[in-house]
N, C-alpha and C positions, 0 to 999 in steps of 0.2 A: 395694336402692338402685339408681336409675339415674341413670346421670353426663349431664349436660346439657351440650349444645354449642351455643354462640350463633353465632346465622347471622348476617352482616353483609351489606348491599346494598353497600357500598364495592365500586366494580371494582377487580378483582384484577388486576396487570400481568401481562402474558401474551406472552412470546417465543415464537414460533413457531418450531419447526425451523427451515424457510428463511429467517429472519431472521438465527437463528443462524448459518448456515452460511455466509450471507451475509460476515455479520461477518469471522467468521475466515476465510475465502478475501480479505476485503479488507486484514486486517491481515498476513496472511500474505504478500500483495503487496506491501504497502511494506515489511513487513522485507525482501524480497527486492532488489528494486528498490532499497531504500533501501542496501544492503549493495553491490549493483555501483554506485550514485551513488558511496559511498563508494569503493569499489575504482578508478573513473575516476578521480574526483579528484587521490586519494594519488597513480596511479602513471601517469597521463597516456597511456597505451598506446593505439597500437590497438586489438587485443584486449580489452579494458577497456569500449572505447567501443562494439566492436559487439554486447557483452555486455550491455549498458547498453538501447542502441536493442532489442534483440531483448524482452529481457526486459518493457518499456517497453510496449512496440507488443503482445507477446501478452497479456501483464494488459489493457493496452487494450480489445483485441478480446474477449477475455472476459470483460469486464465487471467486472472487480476493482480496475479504478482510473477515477478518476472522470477527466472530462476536464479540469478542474482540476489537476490531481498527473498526468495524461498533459502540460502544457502547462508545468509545472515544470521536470517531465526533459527537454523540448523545447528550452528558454529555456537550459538549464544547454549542452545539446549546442551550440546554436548560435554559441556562445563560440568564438572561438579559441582552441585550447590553446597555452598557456603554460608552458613545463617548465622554467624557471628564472628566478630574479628577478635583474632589474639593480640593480646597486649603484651 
């Protein structure tokens, strides 16, 4: 008895390594980046901010964040910081 396997012409989806890597270097960027957003936010510091810009600008340059989500974290820095609210 031989077991029969049916071939299908349907293309098959196909991720390619550097697609994939792609990916997760890109999502790995915005957890990052997204995580010092957050840390500027909360705690308004200097420190914070140049955390922010560095982290920012090298995902940039390396290509892990688009210039879209680069012009995000631009718009948010440009802000004046405000470390407490009037009542």
């Amino acid at each position: 008895m031989q077991a029969q396997h049916q071939s299908s012409g349907d293309p098959k989806a196909i991720t390619s390594h550097d697609q994939g890597a792609q990916s997760a270097r890109h999502l790995m960027a915005i957890r990052i980046v997204g995580t010092a957003l957050f840390d500027y936010q909360v705690s308004k510091s200097p420190d914070a901010r140049i955390r922010l810009e560095c982290l920012a600008t090298m995902a940039h340059h390396l290509g892990a964040l688009s210039e879209n989500e680069t012009a995000v974290v631009a718009q948010l820095l440009a802000k004046p910081i405000s470390v407490g609210a009037s009542v």
